[in-house]
Each structure stands twice: as C-alpha cells, then as structure tokens.
C-alpha positions as CSV (number, residue, x, y, z in Angstrom):
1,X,-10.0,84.4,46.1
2,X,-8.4,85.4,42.5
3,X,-11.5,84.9,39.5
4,X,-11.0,82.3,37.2
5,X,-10.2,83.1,33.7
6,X,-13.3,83.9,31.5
7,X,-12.5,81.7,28.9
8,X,-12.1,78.8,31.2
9,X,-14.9,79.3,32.8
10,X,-16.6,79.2,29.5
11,X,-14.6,76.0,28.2
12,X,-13.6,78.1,25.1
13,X,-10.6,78.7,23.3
14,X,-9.1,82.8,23.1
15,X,-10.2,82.9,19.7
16,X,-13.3,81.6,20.1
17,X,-15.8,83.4,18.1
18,X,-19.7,84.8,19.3
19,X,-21.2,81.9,17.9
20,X,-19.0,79.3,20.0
21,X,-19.3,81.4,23.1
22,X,-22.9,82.0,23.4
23,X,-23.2,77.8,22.7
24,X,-21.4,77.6,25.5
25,X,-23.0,79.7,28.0
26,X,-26.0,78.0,26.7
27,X,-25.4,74.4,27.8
28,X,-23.9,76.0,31.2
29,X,-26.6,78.3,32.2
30,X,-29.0,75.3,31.5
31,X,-27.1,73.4,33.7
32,X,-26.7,75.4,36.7
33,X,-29.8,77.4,36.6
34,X,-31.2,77.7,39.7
35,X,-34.6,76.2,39.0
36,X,-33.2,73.1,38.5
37,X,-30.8,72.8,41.4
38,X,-32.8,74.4,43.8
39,X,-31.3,75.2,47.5
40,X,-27.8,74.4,45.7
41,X,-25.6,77.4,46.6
42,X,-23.1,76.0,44.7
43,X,-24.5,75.5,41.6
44,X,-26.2,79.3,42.1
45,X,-22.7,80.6,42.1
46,X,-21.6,78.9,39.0
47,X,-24.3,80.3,37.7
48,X,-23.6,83.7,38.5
49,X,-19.8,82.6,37.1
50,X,-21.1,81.9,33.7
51,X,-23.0,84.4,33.5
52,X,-20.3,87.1,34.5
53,X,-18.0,85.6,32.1
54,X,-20.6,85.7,29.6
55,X,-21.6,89.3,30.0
56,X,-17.2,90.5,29.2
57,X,-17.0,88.0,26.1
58,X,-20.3,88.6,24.5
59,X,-19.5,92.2,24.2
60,X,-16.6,92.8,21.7
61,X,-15.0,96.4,23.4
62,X,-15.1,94.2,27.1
63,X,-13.3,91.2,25.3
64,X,-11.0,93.6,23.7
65,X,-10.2,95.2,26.9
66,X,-10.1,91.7,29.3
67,X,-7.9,90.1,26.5
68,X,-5.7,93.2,27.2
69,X,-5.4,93.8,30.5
70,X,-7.0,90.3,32.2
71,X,-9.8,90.6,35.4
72,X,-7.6,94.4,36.0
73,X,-9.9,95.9,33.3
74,X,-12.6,95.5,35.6
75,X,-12.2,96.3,38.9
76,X,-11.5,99.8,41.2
77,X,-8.6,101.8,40.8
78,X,-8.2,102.4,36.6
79,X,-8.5,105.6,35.1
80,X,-11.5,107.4,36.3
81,X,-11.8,105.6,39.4
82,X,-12.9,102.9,37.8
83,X,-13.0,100.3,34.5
84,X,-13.7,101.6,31.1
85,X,-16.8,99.9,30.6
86,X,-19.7,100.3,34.0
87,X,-19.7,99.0,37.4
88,X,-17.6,95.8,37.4
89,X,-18.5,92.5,35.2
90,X,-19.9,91.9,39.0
91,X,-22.8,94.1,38.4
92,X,-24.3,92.1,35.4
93,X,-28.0,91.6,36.1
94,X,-27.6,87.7,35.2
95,X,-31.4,87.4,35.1
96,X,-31.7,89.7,32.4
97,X,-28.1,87.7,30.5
98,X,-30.0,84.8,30.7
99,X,-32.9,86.2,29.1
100,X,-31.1,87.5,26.1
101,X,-29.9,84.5,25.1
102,X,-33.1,81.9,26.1
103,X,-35.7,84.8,25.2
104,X,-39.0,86.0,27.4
105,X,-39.7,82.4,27.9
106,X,-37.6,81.9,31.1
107,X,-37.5,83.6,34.3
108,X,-35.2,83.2,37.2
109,X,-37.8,81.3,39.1
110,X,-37.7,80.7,43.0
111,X,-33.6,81.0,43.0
112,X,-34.5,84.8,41.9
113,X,-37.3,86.0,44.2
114,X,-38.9,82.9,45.6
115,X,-41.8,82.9,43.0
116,X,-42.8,86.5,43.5
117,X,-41.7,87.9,40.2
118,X,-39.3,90.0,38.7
119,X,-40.1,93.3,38.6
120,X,-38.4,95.3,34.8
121,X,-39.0,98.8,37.1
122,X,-37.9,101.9,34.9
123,X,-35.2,101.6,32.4
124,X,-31.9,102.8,32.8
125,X,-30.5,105.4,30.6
126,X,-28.4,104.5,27.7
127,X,-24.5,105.1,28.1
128,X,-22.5,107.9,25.7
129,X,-19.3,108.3,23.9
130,X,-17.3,111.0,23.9
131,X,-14.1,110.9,21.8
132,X,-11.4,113.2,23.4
133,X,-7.7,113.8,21.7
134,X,-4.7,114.9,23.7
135,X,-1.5,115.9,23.4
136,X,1.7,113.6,24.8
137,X,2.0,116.8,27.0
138,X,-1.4,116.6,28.4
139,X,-0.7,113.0,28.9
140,X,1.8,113.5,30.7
141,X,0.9,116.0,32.6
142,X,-2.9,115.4,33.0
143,X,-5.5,117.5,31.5
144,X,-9.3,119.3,32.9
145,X,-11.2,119.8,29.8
146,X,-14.6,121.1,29.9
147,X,-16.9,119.1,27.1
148,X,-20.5,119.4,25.7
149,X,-22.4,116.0,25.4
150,X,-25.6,115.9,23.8
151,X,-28.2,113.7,26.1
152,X,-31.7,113.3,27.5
153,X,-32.0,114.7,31.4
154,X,-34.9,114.2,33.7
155,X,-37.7,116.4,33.1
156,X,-38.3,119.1,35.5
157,X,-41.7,119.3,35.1
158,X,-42.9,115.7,36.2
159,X,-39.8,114.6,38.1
160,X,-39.4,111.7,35.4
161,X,-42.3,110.1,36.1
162,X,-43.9,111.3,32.9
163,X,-47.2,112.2,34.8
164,X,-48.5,115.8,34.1
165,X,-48.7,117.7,37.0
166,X,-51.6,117.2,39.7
167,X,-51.8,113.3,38.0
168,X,-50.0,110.2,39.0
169,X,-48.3,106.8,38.2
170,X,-51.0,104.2,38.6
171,X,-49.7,100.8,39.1
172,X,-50.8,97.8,36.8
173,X,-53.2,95.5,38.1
174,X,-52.5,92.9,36.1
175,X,-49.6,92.5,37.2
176,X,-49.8,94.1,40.4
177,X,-46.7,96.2,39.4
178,X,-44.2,93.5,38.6
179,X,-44.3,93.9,35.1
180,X,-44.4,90.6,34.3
181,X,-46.6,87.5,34.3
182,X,-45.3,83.9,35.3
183,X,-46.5,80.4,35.2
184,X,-44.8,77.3,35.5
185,X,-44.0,74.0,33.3
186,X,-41.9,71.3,34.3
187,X,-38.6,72.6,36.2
188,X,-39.1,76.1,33.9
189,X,-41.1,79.2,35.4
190,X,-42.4,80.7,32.3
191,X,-42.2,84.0,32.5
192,X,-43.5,87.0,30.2
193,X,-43.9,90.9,29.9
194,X,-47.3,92.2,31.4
195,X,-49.5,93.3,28.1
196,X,-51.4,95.4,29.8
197,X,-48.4,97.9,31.1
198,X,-45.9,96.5,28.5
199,X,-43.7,95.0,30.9
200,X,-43.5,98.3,33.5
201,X,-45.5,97.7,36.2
202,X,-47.5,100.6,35.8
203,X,-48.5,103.4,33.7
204,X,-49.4,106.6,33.0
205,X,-53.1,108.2,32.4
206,X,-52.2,111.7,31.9
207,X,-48.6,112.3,30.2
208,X,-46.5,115.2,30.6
209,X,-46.8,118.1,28.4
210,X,-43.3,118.6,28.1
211,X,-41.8,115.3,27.7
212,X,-45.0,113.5,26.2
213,X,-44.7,110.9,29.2
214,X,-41.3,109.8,28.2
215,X,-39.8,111.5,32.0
216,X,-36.4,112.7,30.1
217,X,-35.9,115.6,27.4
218,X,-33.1,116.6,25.2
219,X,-30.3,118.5,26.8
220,X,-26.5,119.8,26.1
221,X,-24.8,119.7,29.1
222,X,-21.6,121.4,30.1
223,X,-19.4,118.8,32.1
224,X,-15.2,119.1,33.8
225,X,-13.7,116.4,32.7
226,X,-10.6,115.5,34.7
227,X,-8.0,113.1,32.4
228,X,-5.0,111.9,34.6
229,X,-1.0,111.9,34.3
230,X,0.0,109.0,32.4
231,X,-3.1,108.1,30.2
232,X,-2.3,105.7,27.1
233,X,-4.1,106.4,23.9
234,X,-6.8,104.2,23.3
235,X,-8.3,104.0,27.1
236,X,-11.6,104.3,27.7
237,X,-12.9,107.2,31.0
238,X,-15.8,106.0,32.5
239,X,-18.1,108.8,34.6
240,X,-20.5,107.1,36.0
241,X,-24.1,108.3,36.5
242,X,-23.5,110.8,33.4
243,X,-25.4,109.2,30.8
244,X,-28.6,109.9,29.7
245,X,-31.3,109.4,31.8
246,X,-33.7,106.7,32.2
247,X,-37.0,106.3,31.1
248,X,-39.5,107.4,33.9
249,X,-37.4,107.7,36.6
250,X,-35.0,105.2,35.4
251,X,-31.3,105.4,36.5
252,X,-28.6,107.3,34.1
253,X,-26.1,105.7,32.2
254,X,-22.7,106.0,31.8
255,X,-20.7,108.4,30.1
256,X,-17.0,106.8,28.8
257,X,-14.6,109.0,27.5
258,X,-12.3,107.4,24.4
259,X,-8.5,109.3,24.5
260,X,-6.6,109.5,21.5
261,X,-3.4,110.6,22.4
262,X,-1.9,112.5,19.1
263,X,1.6,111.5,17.5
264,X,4.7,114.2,18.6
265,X,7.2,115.6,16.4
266,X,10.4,114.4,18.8
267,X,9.0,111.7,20.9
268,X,8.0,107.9,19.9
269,X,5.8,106.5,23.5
270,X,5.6,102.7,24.8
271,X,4.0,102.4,27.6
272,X,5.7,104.9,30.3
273,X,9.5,104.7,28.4
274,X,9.9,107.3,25.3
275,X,12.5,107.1,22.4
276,X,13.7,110.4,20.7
277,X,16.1,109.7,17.6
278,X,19.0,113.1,18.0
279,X,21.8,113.6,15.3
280,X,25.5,113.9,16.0
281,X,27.9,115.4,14.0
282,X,30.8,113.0,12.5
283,X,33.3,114.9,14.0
284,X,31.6,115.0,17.5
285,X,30.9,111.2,17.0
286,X,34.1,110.4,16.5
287,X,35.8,112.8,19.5
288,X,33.0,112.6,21.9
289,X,31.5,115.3,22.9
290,X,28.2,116.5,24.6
291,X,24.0,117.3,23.3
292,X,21.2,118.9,24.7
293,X,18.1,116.6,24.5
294,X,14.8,117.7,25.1
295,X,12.7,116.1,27.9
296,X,9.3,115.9,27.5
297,X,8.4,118.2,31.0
298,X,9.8,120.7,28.5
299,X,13.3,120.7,29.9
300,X,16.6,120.0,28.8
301,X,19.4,117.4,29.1
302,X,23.3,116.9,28.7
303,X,24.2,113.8,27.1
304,X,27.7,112.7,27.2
305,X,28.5,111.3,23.7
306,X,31.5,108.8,23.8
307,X,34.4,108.5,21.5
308,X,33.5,106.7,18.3
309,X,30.2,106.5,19.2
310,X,28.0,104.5,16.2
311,X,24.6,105.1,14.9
312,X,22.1,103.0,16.5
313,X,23.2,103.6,20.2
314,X,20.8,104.2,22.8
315,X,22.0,106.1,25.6
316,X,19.5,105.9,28.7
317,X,17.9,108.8,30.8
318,X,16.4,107.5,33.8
319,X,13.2,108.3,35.4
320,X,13.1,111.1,32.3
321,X,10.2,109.1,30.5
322,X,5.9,109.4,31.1
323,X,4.5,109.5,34.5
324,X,3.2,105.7,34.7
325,X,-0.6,105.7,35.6
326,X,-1.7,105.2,39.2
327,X,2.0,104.7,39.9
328,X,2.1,107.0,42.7
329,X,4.2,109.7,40.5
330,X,7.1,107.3,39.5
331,X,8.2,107.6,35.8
332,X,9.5,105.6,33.0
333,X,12.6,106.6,31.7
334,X,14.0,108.6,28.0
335,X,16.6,106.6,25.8
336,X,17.7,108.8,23.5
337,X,18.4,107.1,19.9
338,X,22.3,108.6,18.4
339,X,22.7,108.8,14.5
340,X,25.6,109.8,13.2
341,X,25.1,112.7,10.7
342,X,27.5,112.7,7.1
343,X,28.5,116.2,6.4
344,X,27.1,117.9,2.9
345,X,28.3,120.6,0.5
346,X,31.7,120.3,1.9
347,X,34.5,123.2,0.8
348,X,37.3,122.3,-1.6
349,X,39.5,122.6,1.7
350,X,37.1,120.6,4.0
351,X,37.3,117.5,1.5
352,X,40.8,117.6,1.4
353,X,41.3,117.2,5.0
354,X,38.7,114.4,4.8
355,X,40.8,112.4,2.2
356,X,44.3,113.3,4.5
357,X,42.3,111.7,7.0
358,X,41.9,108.5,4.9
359,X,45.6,108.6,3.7
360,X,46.8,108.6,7.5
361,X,44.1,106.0,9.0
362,X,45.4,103.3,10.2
363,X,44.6,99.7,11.5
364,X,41.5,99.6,14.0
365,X,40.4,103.0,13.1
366,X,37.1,101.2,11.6
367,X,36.7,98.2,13.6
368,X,33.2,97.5,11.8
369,X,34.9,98.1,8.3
370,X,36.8,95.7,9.1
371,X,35.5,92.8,10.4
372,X,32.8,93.2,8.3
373,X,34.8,93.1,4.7
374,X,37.1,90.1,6.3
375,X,33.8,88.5,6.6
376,X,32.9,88.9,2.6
377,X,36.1,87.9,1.6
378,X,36.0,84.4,3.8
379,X,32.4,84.1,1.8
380,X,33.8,84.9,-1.3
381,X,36.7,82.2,-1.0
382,X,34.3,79.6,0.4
383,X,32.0,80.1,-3.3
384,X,35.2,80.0,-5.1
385,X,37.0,77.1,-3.5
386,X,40.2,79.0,-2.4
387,X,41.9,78.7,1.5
388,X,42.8,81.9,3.1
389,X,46.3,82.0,1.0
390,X,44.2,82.6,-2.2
391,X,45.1,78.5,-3.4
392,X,42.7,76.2,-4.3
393,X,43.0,72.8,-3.3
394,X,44.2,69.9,-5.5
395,X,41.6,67.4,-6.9
C-alpha cells in the first residue's frame, strides 16, 4: 500500500513553515495518541503516520530531500544501499517525537509498554559528515576512496560500559532500571527522567580510567569508501553503523557522505544527458564535413556535420552520456552543441575571395538573412503607414 504524502498527512501546505508544521502535528498527535483511544489499532497507526511525517518535515535536510525526490528518498535501494539520512522515516522512535514536542511530561502510556515504562537504555552515537568532491570522471565511473573521520570508538578497556575493570554497572533502584518514573493524571501517564540515575537506568560506581566513565574515546579512523557510477552532486552516502559511538554501550551513529561533484572544462551534466558546446569552421559549416568529439569514457567520436549547418544545432549521441544510477549500466546520452566559428586575421587574398563570394551569392543562399530582414521591413512599413509597394494610403 503506497504512503500518503507527508504534507497531507500533516494537513499543511508545501511551503508550510516549522512553526505551522509542528502546530499541526500537535493537535494530531493529541488526537490519536494512544492513551486516549486505547485498544484502537487504528487510531495507533495514525499515530505512527503523524508522527513519521513529522520526523521528514521537522528536519530541514529530510524536507529538502522528500520535496526532491518524494517517499524514494527514503527507502532501500539509493546510493549506499540505502537513503541519505538513517534507517527509513519508518524507524523514527515516535515516543521520543512526541516527547520533543510535548516535553518530559508525557509518556507513551499503556499503547507503549502496557504501563511498565519506557526504558532511555544507552544513547546512541551521534551521526558525522564527511564532505567528499569528485571529478565527472569519477562519477561516472565510480570511485573507492579511503577517508579519515575524526570520532569517539568504544573503549577497549571497559567494553563501553564505562566501569573500570573488576567493577560493574549497577542498575537503579529507583527506577528499577527503566530510567524513568511514571504516574498518571486523567487520560495522561505522566512520565519523567529517573533523578537518581539521570534518566539511564543505572549507573556507574567506579569509572573507567581511560574514558572517565563516558564508554567511548577519541579516535581517527581509516575507512574505504565505495562511491558508485552515476552519483549526482549534492547526494548524500549514508554508512550506517559508522558514527560515533554511543554512550555506554550505546549504538553508533551514522556516517553520510556529502559529494560535490566538480565543474569540467568540456562537459555541462543534467541528470544522466551531457552537453559539450564544439566549434566548426565556416567553411566546414557551410560544406559539411566531419569532427571528433570527445566522450566523457575518454574516447572519441565522428560527428557528421551537414551542409549549412547553423549555430545552435544539437546533434545527438546516444547512449554516450553518464551512467544513470542504479540503472543497471544503461546511459544517458551526449548532444553535442555546433557553433559556427568566424575566421580572424584573414590574408589580403583570403578577404578577397570572401567578398567574390558575396558578389556571386545568390537568392536562398541566407535563408535566415532573409526572412529575417523581410520581416523588419513589413515592421518598418506598418510604423510608417506604407503597403508593400512603398504607397501610403489616401486619407
């Protein structure tokens, strides 16, 4: 069954701004929440709909890429195996959407867990950037680049629990390892970080000499990075699992790779097709003639130029342009842009075969010429009142 569009979902217009869209996923999340329409699978799954739709609009690089490419942003298949920004808009924790927006205050009450609690559990690692720029070669041929990224890794010496050795992780009592404490009022379970374990469900007597307790360090590490045929510039790589590391034993982020793809010296790209402007001579323009155009594999291509051929005309190279992504190795094709070159710092004897040339023209030998200059003179008669035998008309 195909998703509804966000925005619709929402009840927003496309240029809707934060302000409008977070009002809006207010008054819906309120509505459908599932401690006030409990046992209601269908109003649980209009939750989980608002809330999806919530988590791609609320965050200005997903709306950027949704309002691009639609639901395809998201799901399996994109560059990197995946989409550019995590696990799918699917994979939004909706319990912890909802608190952003309402606060600590609310919990997902018996639609979550049935009243037992929501356990935070160790934090996951925070995702990195890594800006890569390519040449239209590499694009088109794909490119494995080996990159440093600065980020935290688990500690080796406690296992990321942050416990020194020979100690342990005891759990809270407080909270008896839920990390949070709940109560109820009216339909609303109240629900708020433990204070005792500051909302992890345990803690940690005896920290880790090397990574005070924290269960990550700071590390450079070395990774392959593998960027395939066809990338555009501006898309976004994501590696997942190659973030930093979580907080005591909490998972990794991501790691999203940004390509710029650089400008070239022959080749303009949009999308898989590429335009490459070539100058013909006047004499080879006006004859016909053939020119070798370069492809961008690095080959080479005849071009048959017709007789009287005319600035401004595109001749087509099929299947000659960028290798389209995830398109099973078809291409886009090359259309190769003519402009017809005026001769400079003619000879004496070179300009007086040019103005023979003129003397001997006849009719039809500038079709443009002349259809364009009968066109100024009908103007020029209309402004001055005269018919096409040069008389004006009587009063």
């Amino acid at each position: 069954m195909s998703k509804r569009d966000y925005y619709e979902v929402l009840g927003v217009a496309k240029d809707a701004d934060a302000k409008a869209i977070k009002s809006a996923y207010r008054k819906l999340a309120m509505k459908y929440h599932p401690d006030q329409n409990p046992d209601d699978a269908e109003a649980e799954a209009k939750f989980k709909e608002v809330g999806e739709a919530y988590a791609i609009l609320s965050d200005a690089d997903k709306r950027a890429a949704y309002d691009r490419m639609g639901h395809a942003a998201f799901q399996q298949g994109g560059a990197g195996g995946g989409h550019p920004f995590g696990g799918g808009a699917g994979s939004a924790d909706f319990a912890d959407i909802f608190e952003q927006v309402f606060g600590d205050a609310f919990g997902m009450g018996g639609g979550r867990r049935g009243g037992g609690g929501r356990r935070s559990g160790p934090a996951r690692g925070s995702d990195l950037r890594y800006d890569m720029q390519i040449s239209l070669e590499e694009a088109y041929h794909g490119k494995d680049a080996n990159i440093r990224v600065p980020t935290t890794v688990t500690c080796e010496r406690c296992e990321g629990d942050g416990a020194e050795q020979g100690t342990g992780v005891t759990t809270c009592e407080t909270c008896g390892g839920a990390g949070r404490i709940r109560r109820t009022q009216g339909f609303f379970t109240m629900e708020q970080s433990c204070p005792t374990c500051g909302g992890r469900g345990s803690y940690v007597e005896t920290p880790c000499q090397e990574c005070d307790g924290a269960g990550r360090v700071r590390k450079t590490r070395d990774l392959r990075v593998q960027i395939p045929a066809g990338v555009e510039d501006g898309m976004r790589i994501r590696l997942a699992g190659e973030g930093e590391a979580g907080a005591r034993g909490g998972p990794k982020g991501d790691l999203y790779i940004f390509v710029s793809v650089g400008a070239h010296d022959l080749f303009e790209r949009d999308g898989p097709n590429l335009y490459c402007r070539a100058p013909v001579s006047m004499v080879t323009a006006a004859l016909g003639g053939e020119i070798d155009a370069p492809t961008i594999d690095g080959g080479k291509v005849k071009i048959r130029i017709p007789e009287g051929a005319q600035t401004g005309e595109r001749m087509r190279l099929r299947n000659k342009g960028m290798v389209k992504l995830n398109g099973g190795g078809a291409r886009g094709d090359m259309y190769v842009e003519l402009f017809v070159e005026t001769p400079r710092k003619m000879t004496e004897r070179q300009k007086e075969i040019l103005r023979e040339f003129c003397e001997i023209s006849g009719d039809g030998c500038n079709p443009e010429s002349d259809g364009f200059f009968n066109k100024v003179r009908r103007f020029w008669d209309d402004l001055n009142g005269e018919d096409e035998h040069g008389q004006r008309p009587e009063a």
